[in-house]
N, C-alpha and C positions, 0 to 999 in steps of 0.2 A: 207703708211701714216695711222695713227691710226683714224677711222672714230668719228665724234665730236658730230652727233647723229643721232638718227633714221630718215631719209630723205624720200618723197615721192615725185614723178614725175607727173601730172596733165595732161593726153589727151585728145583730145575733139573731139570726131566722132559724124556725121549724117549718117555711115553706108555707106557714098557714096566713092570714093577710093581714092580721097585725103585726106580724115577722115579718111579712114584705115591704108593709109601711114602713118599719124600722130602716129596710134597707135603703129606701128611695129619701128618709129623713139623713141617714148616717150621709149619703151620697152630695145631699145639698149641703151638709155641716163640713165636710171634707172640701167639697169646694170654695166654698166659703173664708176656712182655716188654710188653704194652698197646701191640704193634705193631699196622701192616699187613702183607699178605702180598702179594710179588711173584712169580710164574709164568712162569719162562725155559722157553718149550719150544721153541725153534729155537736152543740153543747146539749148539756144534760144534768139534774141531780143527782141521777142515780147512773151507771153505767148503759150504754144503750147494745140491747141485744143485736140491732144492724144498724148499720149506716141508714139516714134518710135518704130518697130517693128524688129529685126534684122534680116538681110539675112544669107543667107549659106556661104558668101565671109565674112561676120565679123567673123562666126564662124570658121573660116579659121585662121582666121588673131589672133584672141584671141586665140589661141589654140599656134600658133606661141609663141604670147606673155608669154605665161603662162612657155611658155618651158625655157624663160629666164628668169622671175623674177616672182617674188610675186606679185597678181593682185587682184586688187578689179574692181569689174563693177559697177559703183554708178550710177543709174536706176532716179533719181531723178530731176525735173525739175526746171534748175537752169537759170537765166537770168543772164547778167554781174555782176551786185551786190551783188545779191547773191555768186554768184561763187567767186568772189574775195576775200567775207567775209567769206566763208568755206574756200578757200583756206592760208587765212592769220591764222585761227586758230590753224592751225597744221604746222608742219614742211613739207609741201608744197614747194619744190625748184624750181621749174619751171613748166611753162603751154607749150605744144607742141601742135601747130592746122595746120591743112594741109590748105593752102590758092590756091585758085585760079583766072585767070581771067577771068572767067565764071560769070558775072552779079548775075545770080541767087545762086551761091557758099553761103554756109553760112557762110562763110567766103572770101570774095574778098578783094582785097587790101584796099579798103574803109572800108567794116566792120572789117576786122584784124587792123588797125590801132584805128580806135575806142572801140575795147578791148583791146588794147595793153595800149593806155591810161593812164588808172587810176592806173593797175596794180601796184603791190611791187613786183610782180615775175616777173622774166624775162619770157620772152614769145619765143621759138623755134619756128618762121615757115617753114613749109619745103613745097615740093609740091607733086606730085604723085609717082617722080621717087623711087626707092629704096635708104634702107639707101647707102651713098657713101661709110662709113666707118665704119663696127662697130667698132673700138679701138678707132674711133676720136683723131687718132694721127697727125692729123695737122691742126691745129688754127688757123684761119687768123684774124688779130688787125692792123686795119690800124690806124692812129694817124696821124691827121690832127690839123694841128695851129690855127684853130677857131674854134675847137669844145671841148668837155671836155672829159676826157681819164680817169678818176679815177676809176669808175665803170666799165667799159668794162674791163679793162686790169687785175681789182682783178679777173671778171668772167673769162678771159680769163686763167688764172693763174690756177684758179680751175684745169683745165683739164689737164694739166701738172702734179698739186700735187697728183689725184687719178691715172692717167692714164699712166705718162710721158710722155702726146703728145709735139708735139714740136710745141710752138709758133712761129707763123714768124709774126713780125711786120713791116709793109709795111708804110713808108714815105716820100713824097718828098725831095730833096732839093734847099734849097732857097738860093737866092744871096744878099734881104737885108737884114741890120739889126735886125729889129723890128721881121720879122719870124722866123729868126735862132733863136734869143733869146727864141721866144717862143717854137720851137723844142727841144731847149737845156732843157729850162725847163719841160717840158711835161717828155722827154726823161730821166733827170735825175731823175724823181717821179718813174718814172716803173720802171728804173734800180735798184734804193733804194727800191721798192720792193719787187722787185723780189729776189734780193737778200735778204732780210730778209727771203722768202717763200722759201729760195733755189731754185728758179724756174730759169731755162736758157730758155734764147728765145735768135733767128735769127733776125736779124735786116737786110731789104731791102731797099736799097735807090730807088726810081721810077723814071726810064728818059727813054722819057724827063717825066717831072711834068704833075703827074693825076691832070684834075680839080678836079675829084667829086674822092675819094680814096678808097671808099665803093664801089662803080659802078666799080671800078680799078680791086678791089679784086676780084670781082663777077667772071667779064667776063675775068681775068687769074685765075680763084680756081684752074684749072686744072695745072699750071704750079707751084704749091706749093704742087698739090694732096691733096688739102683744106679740111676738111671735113665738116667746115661750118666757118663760119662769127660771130665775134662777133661785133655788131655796138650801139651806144648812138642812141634814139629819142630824136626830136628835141625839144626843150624845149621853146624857144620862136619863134615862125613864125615870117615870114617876108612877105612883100606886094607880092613878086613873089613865097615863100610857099603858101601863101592861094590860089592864083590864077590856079598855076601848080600843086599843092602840094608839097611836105618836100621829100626829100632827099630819105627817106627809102620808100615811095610810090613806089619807084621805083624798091628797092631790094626786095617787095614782089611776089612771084610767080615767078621769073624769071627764065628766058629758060634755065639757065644752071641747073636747079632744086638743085642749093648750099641753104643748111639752112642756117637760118642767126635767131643768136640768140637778140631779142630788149631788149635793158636794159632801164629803164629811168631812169632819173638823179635826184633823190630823197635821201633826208637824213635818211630815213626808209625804206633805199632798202634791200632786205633778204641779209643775210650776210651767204652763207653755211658754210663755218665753221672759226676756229682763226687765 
């Protein structure tokens, strides 16, 4: 496929090694996408009293990097807003940030959800483990009857169109009316366009019926050989989100160390290409 324009990748390390997994995932996504790769290592929430200072295991890891694509180290201290506002400037396709559930992480599932946020890029989190796949030849999209599928399934598509990964789309089925209909419908939007992108994807019915179909996917990636998740954030909470938290709190960090790329549901979401 003929690339539609200059693209760059967005990593974000504090040096520590689920930072550095970030960089070595952002490095394989960039190759992957015929991007370049960018290297935030002075973000922060709050102001940082000094610059971070980089170990012998970054210099490791960026040397990795380098041997795959095109890299900038950008040295520069950025907090969310800032960073979101460089990264909207330029053709920026995605942020990659190693997440864990280490309280102190600068990124745990509480702070990566609150960068994930605001975001117009999708956000890749992964965790320590290594990349599962460099080719990212298999996608996992699950599509669920009360959530919204438009966004996830065009990014999903992406990786098909650069790569020929194979998407498998993962969805229950229902016995009444009201949900089949709205399976029929969902189902018939990605069929129509995938077939305009030429894109073929695997369609799985789930039995018996996942509650939660993200959490589905997670904990069988292995039985697809996944190489990451594409999932929608939640757009309006509800009285047992706020309480528990939302859906994808859940898919961050998790033990099977499956990336899971967050999209949100916005009408100035990055578009990578036509």
């Amino acid at each position: 496929m003929e690339r539609k324009k200059n693209t760059d990748v967005i990593a974000i390390t504090d040096y520590s090694a689920v930072g550095n997994a970030a960089v070595l995932h952002a490095a394989s996504l960039a190759r992957f996408f015929e991007s370049t790769l960018t290297i935030v290592t002075n973000f922060s929430f709050e102001p940082l009293r000094q610059s971070r200072i980089a170990d012998g295991d970054f210099h490791t890891v960026l040397q990795q990097a380098q041997s795959m694509v095109e890299v900038t180290v950008n040295e520069m201290p950025f907090q969310p807003e800032g960073l979101h506002a460089m990264a909207e400037s330029a053709n920026h396709i995605m942020y990659v940030i190693g997440v864990s559930r280490n309280s102190s992480a600068q990124f745990n599932p509480l702070r990566a959800l609150q960068f994930i946020a605001p975001s117009r890029l999708p956000v890749m989190a992964v965790g320590e483990a290594p990349v599962r796949d460099p080719q990212w030849q298999n996608i996992l999209l699950s599509v669920d009857v009360d959530l919204p599928a438009k966004e996830k399934a065009l990014w999903a598509g992406y990786f098909n169109r650069y790569g020929k990964s194979n998407i498998h789309i993962l969805h229950n089925e229902y016995q009444d009316s009201i949900s089949k209909d709205k399976l029929s419908d969902l189902m018939d939007f990605i069929n129509k366009l995938y077939e305009n992108l030429e894109i073929q994807a695997i369609p799985h019915i789930i039995t018996p019926k996942a509650y939660n179909l993200d959490q589905y996917a997670v904990e069988h990636a292995d039985d697809y050989q996944g190489a990451a998740l594409v999932v929608m954030t939640t757009t309006h909470k509800t009285f047992i989100d706020r309480i528990f938290g939302t859906r994808e709190k859940q898919l961050l960090a998790n033990p099977q160390n499956l990336p899971v790329l967050f999209i949100n549901e916005r009408d100035d979401l990055f578009v990578l290409c036509a």
